[in-house]
N, CA, C and O atoms as a GROMACS GRO file, in nm:
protein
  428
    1UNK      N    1   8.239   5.438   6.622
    1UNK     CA    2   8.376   5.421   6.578
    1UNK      C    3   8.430   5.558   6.535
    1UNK      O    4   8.359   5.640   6.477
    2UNK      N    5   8.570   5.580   6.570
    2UNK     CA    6   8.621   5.684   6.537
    2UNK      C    7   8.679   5.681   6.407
    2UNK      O    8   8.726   5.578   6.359
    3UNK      N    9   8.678   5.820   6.335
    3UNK     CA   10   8.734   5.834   6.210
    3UNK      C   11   8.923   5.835   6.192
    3UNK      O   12   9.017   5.806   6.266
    4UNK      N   13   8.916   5.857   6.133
    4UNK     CA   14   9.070   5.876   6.118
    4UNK      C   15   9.153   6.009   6.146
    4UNK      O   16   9.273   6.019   6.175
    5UNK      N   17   9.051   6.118   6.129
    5UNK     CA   18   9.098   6.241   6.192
    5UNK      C   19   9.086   6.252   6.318
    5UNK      O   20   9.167   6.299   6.398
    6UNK      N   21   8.937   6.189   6.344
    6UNK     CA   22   8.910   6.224   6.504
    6UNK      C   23   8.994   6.123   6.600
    6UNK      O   24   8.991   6.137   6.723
    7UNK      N   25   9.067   6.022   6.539
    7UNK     CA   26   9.163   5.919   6.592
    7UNK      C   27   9.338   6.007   6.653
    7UNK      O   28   9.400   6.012   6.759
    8UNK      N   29   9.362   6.066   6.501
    8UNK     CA   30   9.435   6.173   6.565
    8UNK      C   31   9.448   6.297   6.630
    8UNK      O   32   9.558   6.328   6.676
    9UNK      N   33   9.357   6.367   6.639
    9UNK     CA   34   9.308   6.474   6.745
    9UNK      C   35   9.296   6.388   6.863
    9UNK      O   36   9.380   6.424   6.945
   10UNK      N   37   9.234   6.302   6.899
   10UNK     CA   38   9.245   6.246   7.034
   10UNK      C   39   9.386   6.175   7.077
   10UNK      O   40   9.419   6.153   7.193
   11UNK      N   41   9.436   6.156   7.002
   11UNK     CA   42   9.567   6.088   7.016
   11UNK      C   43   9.670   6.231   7.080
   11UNK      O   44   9.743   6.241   7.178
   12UNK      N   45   9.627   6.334   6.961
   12UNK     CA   46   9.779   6.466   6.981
   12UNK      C   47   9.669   6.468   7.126
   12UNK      O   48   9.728   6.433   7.228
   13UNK      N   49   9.588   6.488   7.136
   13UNK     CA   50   9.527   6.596   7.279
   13UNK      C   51   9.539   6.494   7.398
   13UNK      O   52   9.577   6.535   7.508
   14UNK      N   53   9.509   6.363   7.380
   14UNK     CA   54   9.630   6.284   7.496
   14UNK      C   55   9.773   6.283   7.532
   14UNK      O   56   9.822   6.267   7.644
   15UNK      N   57   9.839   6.306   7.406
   15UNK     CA   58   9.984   6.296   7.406
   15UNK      C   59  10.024   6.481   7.492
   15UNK      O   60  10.114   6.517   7.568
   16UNK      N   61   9.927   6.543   7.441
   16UNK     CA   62   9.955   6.686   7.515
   16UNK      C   63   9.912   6.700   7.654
   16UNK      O   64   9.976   6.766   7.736
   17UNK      N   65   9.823   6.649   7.675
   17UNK     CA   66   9.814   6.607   7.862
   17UNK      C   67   9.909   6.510   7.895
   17UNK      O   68   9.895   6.485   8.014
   18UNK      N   69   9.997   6.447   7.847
   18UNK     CA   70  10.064   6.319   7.905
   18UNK      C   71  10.202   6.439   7.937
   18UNK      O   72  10.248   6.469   8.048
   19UNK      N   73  10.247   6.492   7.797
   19UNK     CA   74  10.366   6.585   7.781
   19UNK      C   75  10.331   6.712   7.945
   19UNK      O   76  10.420   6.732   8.027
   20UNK      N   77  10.253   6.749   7.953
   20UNK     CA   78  10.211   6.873   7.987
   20UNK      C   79  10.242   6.799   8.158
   20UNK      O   80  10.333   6.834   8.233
   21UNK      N   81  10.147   6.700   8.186
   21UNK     CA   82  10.167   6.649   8.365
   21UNK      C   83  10.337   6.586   8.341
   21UNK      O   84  10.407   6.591   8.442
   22UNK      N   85  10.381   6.546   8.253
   22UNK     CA   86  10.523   6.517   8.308
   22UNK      C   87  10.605   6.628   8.336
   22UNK      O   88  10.679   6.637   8.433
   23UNK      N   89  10.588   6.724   8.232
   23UNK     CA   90  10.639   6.848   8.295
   23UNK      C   91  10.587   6.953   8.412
   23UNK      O   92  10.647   7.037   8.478
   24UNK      N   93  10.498   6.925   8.409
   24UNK     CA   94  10.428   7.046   8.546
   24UNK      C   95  10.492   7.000   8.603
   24UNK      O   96  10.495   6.977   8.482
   25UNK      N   97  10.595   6.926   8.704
   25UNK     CA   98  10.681   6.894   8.838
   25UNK      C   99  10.828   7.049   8.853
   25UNK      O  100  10.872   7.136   8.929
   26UNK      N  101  10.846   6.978   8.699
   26UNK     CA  102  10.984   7.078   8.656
   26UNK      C  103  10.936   7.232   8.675
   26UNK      O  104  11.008   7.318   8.727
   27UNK      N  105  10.807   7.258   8.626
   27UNK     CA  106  10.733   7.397   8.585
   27UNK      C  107  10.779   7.440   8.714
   27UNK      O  108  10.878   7.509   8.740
   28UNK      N  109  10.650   7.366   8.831
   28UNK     CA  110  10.660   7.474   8.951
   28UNK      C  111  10.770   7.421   9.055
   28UNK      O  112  10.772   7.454   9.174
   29UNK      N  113  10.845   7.350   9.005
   29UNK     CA  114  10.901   7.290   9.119
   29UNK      C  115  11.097   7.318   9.124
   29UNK      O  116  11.180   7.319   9.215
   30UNK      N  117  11.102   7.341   8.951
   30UNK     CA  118  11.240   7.337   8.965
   30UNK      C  119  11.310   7.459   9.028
   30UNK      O  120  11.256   7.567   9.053
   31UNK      N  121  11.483   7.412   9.059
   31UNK     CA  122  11.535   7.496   9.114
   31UNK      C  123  11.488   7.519   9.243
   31UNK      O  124  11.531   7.630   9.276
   32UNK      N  125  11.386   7.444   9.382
   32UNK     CA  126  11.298   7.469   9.490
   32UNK      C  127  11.292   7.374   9.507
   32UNK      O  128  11.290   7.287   9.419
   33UNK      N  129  11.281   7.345   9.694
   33UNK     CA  130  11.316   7.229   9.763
   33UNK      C  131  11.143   7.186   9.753
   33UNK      O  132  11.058   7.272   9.777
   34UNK      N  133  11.105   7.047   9.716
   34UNK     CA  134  10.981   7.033   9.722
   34UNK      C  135  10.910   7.035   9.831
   34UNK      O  136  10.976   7.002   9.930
   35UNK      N  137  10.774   7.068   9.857
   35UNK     CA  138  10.738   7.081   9.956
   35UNK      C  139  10.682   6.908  10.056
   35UNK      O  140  10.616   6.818  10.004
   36UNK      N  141  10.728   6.910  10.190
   36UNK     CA  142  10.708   6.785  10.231
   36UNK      C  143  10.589   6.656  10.215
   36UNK      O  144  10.592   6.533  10.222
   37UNK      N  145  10.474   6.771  10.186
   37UNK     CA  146  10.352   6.711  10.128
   37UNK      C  147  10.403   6.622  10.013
   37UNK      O  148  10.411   6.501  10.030
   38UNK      N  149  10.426   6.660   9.939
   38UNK     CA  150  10.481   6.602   9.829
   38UNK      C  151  10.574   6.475   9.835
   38UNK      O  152  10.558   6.375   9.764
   39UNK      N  153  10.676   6.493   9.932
   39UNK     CA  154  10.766   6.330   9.967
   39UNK      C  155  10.669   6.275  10.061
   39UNK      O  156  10.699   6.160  10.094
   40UNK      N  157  10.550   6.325  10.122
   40UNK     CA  158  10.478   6.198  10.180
   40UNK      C  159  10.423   6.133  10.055
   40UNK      O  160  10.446   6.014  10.037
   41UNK      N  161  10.349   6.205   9.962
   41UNK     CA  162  10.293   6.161   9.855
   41UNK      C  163  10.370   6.038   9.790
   41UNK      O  164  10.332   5.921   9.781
   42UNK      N  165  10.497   6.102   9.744
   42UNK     CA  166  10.583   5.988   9.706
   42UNK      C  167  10.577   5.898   9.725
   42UNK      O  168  10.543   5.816   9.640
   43UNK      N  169  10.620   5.857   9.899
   43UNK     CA  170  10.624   5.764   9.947
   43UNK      C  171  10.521   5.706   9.968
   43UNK      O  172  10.550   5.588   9.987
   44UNK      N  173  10.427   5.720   9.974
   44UNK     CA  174  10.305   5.648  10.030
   44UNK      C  175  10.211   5.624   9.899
   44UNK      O  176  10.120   5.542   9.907
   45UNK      N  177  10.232   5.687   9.794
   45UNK     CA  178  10.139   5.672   9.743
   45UNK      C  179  10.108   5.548   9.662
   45UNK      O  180  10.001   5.492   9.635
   46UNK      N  181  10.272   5.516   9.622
   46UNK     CA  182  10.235   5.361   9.573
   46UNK      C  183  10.207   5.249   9.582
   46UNK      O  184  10.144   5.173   9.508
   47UNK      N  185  10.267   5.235   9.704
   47UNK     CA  186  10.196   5.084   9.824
   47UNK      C  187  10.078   5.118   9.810
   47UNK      O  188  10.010   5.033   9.753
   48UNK      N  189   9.997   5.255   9.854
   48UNK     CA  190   9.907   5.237   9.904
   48UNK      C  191   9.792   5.176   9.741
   48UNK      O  192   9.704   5.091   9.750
   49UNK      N  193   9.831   5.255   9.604
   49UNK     CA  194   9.776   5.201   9.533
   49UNK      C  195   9.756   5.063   9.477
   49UNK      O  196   9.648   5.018   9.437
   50UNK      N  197   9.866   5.002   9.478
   50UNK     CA  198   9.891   4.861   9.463
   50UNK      C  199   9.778   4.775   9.569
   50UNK      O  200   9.693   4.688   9.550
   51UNK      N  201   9.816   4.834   9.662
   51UNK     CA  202   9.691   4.764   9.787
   51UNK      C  203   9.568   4.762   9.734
   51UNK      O  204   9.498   4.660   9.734
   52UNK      N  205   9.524   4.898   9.677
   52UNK     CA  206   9.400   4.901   9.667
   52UNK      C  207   9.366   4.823   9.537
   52UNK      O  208   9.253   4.774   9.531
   53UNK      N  209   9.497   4.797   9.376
   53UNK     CA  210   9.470   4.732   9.313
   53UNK      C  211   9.436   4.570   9.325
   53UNK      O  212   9.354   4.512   9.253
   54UNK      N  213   9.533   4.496   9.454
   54UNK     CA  214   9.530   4.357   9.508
   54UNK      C  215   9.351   4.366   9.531
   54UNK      O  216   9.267   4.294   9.478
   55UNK      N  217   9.336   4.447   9.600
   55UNK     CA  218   9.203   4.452   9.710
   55UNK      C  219   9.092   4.444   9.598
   55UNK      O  220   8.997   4.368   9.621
   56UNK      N  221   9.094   4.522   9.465
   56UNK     CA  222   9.030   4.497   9.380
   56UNK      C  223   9.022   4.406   9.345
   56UNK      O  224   8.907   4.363   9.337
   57UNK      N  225   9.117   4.330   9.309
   57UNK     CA  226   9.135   4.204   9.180
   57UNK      C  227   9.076   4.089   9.274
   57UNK      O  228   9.051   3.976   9.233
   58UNK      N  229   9.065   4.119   9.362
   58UNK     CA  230   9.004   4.005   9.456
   58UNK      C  231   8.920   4.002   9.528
   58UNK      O  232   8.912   3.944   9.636
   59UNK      N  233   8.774   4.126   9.421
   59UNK     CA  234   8.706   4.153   9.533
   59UNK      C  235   8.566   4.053   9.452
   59UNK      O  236   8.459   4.005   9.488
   60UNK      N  237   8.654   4.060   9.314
   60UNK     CA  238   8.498   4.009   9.214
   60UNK      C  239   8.515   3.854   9.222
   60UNK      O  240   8.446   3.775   9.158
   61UNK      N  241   8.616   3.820   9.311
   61UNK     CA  242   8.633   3.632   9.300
   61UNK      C  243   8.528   3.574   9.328
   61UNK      O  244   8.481   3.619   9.433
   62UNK      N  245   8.457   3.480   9.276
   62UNK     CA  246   8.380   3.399   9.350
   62UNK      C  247   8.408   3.271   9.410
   62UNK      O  248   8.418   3.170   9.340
   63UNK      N  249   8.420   3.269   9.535
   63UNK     CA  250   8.487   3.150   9.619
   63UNK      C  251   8.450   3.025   9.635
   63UNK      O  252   8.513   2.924   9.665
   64UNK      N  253   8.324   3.048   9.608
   64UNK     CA  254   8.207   2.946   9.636
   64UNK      C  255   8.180   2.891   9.482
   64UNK      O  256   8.095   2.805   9.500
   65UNK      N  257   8.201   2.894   9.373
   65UNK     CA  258   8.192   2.855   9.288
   65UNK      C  259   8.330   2.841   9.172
   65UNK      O  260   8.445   2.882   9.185
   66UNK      N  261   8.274   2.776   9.076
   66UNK     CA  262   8.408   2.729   8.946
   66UNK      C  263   8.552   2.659   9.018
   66UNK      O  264   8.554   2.546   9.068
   67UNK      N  265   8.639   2.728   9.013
   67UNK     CA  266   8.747   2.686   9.058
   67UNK      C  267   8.787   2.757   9.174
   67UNK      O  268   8.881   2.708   9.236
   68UNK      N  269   8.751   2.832   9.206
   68UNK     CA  270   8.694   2.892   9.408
   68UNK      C  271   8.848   2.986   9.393
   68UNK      O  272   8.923   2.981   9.491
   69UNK      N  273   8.890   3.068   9.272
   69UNK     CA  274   9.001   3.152   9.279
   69UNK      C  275   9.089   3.105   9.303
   69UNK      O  276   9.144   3.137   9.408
   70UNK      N  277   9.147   3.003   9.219
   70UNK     CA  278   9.270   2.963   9.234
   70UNK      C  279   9.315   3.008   9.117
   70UNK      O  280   9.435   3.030   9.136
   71UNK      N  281   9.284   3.037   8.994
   71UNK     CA  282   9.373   3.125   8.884
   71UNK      C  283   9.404   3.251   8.951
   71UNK      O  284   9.522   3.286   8.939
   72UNK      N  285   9.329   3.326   9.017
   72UNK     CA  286   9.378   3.434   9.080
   72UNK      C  287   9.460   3.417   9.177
   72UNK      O  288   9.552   3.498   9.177
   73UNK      N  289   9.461   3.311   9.295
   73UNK     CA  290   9.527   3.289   9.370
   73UNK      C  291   9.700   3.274   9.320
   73UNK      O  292   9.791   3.351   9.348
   74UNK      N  293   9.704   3.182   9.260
   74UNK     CA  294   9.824   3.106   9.181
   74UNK      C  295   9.849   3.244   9.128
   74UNK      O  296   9.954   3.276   9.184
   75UNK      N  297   9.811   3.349   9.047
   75UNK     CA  298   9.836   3.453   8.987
   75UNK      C  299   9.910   3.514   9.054
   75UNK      O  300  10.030   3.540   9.039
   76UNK      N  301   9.838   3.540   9.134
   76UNK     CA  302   9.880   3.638   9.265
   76UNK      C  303  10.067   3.626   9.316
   76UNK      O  304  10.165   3.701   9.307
   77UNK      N  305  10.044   3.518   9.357
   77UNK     CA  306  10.160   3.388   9.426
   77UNK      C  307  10.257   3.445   9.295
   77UNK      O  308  10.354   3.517   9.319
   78UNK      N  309  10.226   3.412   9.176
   78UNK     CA  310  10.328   3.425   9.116
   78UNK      C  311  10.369   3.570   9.085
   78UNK      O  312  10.490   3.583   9.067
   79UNK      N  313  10.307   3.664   9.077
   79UNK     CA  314  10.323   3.790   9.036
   79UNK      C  315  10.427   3.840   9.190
   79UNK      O  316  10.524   3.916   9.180
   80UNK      N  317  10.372   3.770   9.344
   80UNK     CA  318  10.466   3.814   9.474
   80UNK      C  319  10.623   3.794   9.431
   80UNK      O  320  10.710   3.880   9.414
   81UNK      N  321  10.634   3.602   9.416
   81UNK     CA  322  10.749   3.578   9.372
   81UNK      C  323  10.819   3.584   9.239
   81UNK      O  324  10.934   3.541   9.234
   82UNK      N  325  10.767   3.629   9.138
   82UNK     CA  326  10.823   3.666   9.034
   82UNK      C  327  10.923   3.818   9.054
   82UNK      O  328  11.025   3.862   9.002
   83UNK      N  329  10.797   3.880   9.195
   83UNK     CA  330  10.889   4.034   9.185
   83UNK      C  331  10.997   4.016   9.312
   83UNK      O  332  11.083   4.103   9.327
   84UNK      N  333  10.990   3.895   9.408
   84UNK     CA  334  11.081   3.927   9.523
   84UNK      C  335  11.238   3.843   9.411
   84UNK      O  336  11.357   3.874   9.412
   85UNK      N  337  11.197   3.781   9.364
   85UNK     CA  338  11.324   3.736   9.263
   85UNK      C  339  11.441   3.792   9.176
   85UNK      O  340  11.561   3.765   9.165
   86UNK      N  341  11.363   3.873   9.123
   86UNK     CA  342  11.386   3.953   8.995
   86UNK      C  343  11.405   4.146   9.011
   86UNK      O  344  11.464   4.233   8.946
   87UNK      N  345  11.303   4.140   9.157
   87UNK     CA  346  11.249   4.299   9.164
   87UNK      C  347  11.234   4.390   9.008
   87UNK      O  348  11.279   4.505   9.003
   88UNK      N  349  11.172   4.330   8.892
   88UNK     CA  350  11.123   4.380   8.767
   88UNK      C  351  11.015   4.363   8.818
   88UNK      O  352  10.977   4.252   8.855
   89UNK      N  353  10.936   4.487   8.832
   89UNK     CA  354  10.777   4.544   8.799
   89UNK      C  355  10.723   4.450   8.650
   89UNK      O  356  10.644   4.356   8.647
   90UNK      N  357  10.791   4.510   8.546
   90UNK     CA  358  10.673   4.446   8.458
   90UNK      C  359  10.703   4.302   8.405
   90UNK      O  360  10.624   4.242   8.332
   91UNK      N  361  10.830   4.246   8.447
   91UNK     CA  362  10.824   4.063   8.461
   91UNK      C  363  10.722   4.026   8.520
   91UNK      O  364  10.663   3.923   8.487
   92UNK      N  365  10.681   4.107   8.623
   92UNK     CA  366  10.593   4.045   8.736
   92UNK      C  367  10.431   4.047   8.678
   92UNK      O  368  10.351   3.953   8.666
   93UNK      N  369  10.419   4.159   8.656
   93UNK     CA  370  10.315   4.179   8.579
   93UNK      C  371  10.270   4.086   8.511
   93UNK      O  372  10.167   4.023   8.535
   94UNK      N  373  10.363   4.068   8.398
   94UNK     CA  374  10.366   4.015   8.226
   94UNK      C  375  10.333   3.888   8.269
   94UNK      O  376  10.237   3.831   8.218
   95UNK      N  377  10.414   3.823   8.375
   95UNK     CA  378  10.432   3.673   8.417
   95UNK      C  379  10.317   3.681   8.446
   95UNK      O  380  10.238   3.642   8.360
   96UNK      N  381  10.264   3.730   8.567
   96UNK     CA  382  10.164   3.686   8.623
   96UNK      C  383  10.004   3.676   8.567
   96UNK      O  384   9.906   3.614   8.609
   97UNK      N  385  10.026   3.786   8.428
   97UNK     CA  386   9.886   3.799   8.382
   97UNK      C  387   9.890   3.689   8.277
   97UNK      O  388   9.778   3.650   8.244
   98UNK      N  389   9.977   3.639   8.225
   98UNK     CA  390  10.021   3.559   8.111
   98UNK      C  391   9.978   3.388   8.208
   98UNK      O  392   9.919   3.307   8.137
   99UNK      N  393  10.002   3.351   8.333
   99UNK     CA  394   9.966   3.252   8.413
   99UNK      C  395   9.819   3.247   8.406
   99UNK      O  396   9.755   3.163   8.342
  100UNK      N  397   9.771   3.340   8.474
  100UNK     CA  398   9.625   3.397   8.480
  100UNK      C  399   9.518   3.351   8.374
  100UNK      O  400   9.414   3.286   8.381
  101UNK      N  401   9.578   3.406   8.286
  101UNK     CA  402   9.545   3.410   8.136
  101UNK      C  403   9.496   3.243   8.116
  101UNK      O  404   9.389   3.184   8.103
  102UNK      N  405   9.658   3.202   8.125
  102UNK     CA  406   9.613   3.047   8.099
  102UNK      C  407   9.561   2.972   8.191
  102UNK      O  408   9.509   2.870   8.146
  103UNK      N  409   9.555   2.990   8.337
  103UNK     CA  410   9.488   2.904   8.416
  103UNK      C  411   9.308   2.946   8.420
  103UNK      O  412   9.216   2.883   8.474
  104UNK      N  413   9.306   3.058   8.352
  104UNK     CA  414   9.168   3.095   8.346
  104UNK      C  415   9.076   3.039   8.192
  104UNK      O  416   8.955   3.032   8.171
  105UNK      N  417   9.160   3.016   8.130
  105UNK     CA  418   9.076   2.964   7.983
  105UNK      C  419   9.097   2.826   8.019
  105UNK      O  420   8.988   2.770   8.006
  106UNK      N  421   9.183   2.746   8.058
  106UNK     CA  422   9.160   2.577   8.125
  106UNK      C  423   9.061   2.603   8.221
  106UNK      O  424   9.025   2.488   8.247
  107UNK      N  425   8.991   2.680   8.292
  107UNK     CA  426   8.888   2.655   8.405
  107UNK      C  427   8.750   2.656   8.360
  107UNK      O  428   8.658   2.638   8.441
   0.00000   0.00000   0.00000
């Protein structure tokens, strides 16, 4: 367990890497057309993570046993249509882990 000093030293020295990568864009970038690497990054990079988060969350299911992933399933389902509805990221989220939540402590 951490102390109370060492709670805030880790806190400022996170908050100073959090401060520090939001600004490095502005550092080397402002005033200069970004380089194209960079708008592929953009673009691609978030589908592609989300994919790999789906691909996770559904890799530890067990199909063959308990309720054969239907809290995840139903989760899922709702977290798609919660966001094609609304297009809010963290409704979708909130909703869907909050479903989850409860269809997983009834199972």
């Amino acid at each position: 367990m951490l102390s109370v000093q060492q709670a805030l030293v880790a806190s400022f020295v996170m908050g100073a890497i959090i401060a520090g990568l939001r600004a490095a864009p502005f550092l080397f970038f402002g005033g200069r057309t970004t380089p194209a690497f960079l708008g592929f990054v953009e673009r691609y990079l978030p589908p592609v993570a989300m994919t790999a988060l789906v691909v996770a969350s559904y890799a530890s299911v067990r199909w063959l046993d308990g309720p054969h992933g239907l809290p995840e399933l139903a989760a899922g389902t709702a977290v798609a249509l919660l966001h094609l509805w609304k297009r809010n990221a963290l409704l979708s989220i909130v909703g869907g882990t909050a479903l989850y939540m409860a269809l997983a402590s009834l199972a």
